[in-house]
N, C-alpha and C positions, 0 to 999 in steps of 0.2 A: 504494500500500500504506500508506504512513504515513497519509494522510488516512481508508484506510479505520478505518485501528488507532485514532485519534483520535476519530473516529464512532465505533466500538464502543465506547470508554471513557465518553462522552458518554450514551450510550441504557444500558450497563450502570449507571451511575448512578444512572440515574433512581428516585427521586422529586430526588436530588439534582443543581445544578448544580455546572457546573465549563468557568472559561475557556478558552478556547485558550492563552495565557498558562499557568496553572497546570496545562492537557494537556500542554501539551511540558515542564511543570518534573516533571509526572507519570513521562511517559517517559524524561528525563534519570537520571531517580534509580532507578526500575523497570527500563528496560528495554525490551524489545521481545517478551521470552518472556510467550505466551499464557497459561501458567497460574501466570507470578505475576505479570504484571496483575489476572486473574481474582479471585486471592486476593486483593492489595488492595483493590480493586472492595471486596470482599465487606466487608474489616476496615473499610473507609471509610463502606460504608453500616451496618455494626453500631453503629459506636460514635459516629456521627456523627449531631447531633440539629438542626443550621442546614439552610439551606436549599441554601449554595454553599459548597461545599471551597476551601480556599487553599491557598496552597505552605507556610502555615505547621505546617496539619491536616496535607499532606503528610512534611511533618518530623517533626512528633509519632508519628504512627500508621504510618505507610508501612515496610518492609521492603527496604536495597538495599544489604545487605551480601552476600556473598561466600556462597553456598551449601552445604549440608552435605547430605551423604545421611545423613539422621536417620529415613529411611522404616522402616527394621527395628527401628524403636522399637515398631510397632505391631504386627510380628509375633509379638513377646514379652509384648504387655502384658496380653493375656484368658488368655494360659497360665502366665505367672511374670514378674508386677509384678514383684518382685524385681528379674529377670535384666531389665526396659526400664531400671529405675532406676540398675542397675550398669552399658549401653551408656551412660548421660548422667551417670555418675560419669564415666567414657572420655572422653567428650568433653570434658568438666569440665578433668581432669585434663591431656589434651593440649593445652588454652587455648584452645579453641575458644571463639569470640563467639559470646554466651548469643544476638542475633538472629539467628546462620547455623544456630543449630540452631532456634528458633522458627519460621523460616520454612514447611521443610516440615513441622513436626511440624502446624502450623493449616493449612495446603493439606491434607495428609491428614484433619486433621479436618473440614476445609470439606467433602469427600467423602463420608467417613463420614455427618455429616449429614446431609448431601444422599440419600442411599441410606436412613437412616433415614425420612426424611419419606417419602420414595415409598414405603417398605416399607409405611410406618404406611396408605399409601391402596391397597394392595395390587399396586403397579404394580412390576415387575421385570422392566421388559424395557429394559434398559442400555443399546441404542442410542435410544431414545423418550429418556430421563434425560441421555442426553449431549447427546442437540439441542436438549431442551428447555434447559438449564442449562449448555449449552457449555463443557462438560467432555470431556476426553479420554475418548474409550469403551474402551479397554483399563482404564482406573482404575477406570471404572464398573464394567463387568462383573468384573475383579476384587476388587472390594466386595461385589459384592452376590451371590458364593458366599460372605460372613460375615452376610448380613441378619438374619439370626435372631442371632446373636450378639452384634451393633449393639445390634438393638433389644431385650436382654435386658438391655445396658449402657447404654438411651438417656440415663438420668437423669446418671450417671455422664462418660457423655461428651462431653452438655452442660455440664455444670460444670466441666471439663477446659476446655475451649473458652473459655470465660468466663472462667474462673481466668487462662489463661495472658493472655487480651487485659489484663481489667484488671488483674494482674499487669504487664503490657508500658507501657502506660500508666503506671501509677505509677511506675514506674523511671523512665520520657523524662518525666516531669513533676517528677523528685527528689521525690517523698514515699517511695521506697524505692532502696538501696543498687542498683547491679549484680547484685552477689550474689546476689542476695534470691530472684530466678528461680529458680535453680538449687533451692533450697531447695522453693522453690511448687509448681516440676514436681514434683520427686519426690515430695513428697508427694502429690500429687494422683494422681498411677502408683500408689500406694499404695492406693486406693478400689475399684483393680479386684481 
């Protein structure tokens, strides 16, 4: 199994490489759960423009703090921004680490986009979308009774996406506070 999980991180990768060496420092700090491997995977080949990942790319950009169920953030946001922005005032408030709530907030986006793209080629058939994209198919198929609503906020929830990464990035890089997140999100729940 591990060797299989290390090949899978190696071929998800791809166009990028990435050592045995920096595979186990991958798993160390990720994990062993499929879908946030998956998510890094994805944040590693977005923002990542070298050829080979390191454990230091790993440090910058990677995700391996202590989890939050931040999922009901999305069930709020196309019906009352508001009420997503007042669940991450909560959060806020109870001290939560601004990366336990990033995490799933970009796995659900990773999703949503994913469901967008297929929407935008007219393909909605969720189990096809999960194999292709080895994605969990209850997430799938639960997205994509919103496709129409995705993609009436494609713009919008691409920049969501964006915002939060390079928002994340510049905090692990100190050209912005902690803080500063917190501030980014909600305004960006704001657009919806």
């Amino acid at each position: 199994k591990d060797s299989q999980l290390k090949t899978f991180i190696k071929e998800n990768l791809k166009p990028l490489s990435i050592s045995d060496e920096a595979v186990d420092y991958f798993l160390e700090k990720i994990g062993t759960d499929m879908f946030r491997i998956s998510n890094e995977i994805e944040k590693l080949k977005f923002v990542i423009k070298e050829w080979s990942v390191t454990n230091e790319m790993i440090d910058t950009y990677c995700f391996w703090m202590v989890e939050e169920n931040a999922f009901s953030i999305f069930d709020q946001l196309f019906t009352s921004p508001v009420s997503a922005v007042q669940i991450l005032e909560n959060m806020q408030k109870e001290g939560k680490d601004w990366n336990a709530v990033l995490a799933p907030l970009l796995w659900s986006l990773r999703i949503i986009l994913v469901v967008i793209d297929y929407a935008n080629q007219w393909i909605k058939d969720s189990k096809l979308i999960a194999s292709e994209c080895k994605l969990p198919p209850f997430a799938i198929a639960k997205n994509m009774k919103n496709s129409d609503l995705y993609l009436s906020h494609q713009g919008a929830l691409k920049n969501l996406f964006r915002t939060i990464v390079d928002t994340e990035y510049s905090i692990k890089t100190g050209k912005y506070p902690d803080t500063y997140i917190w501030l980014t999100v909600k305004k960006a729940f704001l657009w919806f």
